[in-house]
N, C-alpha and C positions, 0 to 999 in steps of 0.2 A: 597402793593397797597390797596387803601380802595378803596370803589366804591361808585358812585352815586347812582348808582340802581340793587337791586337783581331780577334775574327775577327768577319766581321758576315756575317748568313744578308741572302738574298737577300731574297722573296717575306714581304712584310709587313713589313719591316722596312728596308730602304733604300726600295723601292720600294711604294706601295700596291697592291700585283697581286692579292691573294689576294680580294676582293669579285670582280673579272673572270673572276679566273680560276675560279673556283667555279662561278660561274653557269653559265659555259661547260661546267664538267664535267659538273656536274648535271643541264644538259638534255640533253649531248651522251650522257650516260650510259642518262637515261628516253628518248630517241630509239631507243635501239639495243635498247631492249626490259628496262631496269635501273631498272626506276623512284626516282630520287634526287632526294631536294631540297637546297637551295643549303644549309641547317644541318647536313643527314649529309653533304653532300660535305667541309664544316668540319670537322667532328667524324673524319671515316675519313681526308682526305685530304690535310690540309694539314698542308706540310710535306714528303711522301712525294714518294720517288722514281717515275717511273711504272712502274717495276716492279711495284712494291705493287699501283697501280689494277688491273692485269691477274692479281695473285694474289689480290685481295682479292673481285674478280668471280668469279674461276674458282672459289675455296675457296665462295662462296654461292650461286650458279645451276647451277655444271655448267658454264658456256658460257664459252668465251676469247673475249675482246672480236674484233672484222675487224685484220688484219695489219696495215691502214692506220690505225687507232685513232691512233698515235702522230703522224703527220704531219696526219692533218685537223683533233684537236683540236690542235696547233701553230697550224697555220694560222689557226684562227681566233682562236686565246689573242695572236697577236701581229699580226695585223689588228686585233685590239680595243685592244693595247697601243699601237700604232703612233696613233688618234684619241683615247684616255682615259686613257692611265698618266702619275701623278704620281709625284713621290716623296715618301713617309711625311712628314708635316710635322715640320720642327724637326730632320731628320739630314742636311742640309748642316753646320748650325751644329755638332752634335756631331762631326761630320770634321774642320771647321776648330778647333774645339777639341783634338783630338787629334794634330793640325796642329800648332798653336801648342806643344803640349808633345812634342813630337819623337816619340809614339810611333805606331808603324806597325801600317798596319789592313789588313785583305785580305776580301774576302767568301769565304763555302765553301757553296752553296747546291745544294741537291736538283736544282734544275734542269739544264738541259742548259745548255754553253757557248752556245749559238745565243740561249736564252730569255734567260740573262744578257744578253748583247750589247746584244740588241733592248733589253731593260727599260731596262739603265743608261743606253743611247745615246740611246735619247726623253727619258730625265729628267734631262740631261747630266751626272750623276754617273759616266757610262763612265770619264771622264779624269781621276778620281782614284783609279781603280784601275789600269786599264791591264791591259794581258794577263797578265804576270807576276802579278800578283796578282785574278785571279782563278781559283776551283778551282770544279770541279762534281760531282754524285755518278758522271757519264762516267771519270772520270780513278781509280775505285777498284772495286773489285767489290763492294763493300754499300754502299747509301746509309745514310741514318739510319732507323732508333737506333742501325746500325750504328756505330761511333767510326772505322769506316776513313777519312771524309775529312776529321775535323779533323785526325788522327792524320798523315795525308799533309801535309794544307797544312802542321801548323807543323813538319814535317821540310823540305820545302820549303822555309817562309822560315825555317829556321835557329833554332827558338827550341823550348825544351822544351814538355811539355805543361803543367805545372806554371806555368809563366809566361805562360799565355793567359789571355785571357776572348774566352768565345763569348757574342756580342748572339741571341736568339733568341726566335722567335712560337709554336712550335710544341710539343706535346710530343715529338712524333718525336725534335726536333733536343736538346731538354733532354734528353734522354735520353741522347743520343749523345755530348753535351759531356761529362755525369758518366761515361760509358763511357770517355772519353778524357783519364778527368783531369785537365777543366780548369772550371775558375768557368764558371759563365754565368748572365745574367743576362736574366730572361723577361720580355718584352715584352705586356703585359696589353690593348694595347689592341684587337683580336678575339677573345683564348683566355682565358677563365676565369683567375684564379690558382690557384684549384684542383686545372686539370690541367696547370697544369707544375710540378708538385712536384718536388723536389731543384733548381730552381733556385737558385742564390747569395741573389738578393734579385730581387724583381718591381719594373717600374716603369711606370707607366701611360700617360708622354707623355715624349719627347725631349726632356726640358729637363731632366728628374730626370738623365738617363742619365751626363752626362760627371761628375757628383759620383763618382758610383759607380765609375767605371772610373779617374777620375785619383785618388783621397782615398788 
């Protein structure tokens, strides 16, 4: 099956963010009196919108994280992006591949527009998506497992749900793609294959991937 449209998740999968950003969580988290390490931040929170992080604290402690939560771990998620962020090895060549066969890709990522920006822009993959095609869970009212932002982007770019695949690292976002009726295809190399079940098919490194999405 070819498809209309690739959708690709942000945070482990174009960009290698999710080791940074974790760590960051994790300590930012047992700083404020949550004690988390860099694995349960993996396991709870990758992939999630920050919404989650503040329901996920409040549903286990009693306590809402400081109002400022949101902008100090920014701040430091993209001071750290700004000297260390790469992007995921081997998904240049997979865009130029999908490049070369005319079909059109867009990311739909938990994050905020701002974190997109930052990531793509240090790892000059911004200018193959460009604004137009970029979507974040800001632009919907549920993030994932929610299906409201694939559901949005490929109304956005014009293409059924039925004619996507979603690229994704996370079970959250597996979740959201099968919520949304569309393939997707999980990205194993930090998340177990185990826990993204209902994915299309698992691939473990960027060179498997364009068989799968062009065959």
């Amino acid at each position: 099956m070819r498809y209309d449209l690739v959708i690709f998740d942000n945070d482990g999968v174009l960009v290698d963010s999710e080791p940074i950003s974790n760590r960051i969580l994790a300590a930012f988290l047992t700083e404020l009196g949550h004690p988390t390490t860099y694995e349960e931040s993996i396991r709870d929170y990758m992939g999630s919108a920050m919404h989650r992080i503040h329901d996920l604290v409040l549903e286990r402690s009693g306590q809402r994280l400081p109002v400022d939560f949101d902008s100090v771990f920014h701040d430091r998620v993209f001071e750290a992006f700004r000297r260390d962020l790469l992007p995921v090895p081997g998904v240049g060549e997979v865009l130029r591949s999908l490049d070369a066969e005319g079909v059109p890709y867009c990311v739909a990522s938990s994050g905020g527009h701002e974190r997109i920006r930052v990531a793509l822009g240090k790892t000059g993959l911004y200018e193959r998506f460009g604004e137009k095609r970029v979507f974040s869970a800001q632009d919907v009212g549920r993030g994932k497992p929610a299906p409201d932002l694939f559901l949005h982007t490929a109304e956005v770019m014009g293409v059924p749900p039925g004619r996507c695949a979603v690229v994704e690292d996370s079970p959250l976002g597996v979740r959201a793609a099968v919520a949304a009726g569309m393939d997707v295809y999980g990205f194993t190399a930090m998340t177990p294959g185990e826990r993204l079940s209902g994915a299309t098919a698992l691939f473990s490194t960027m060179d498997e991937l364009p068989a799968l999405l062009l065959s």
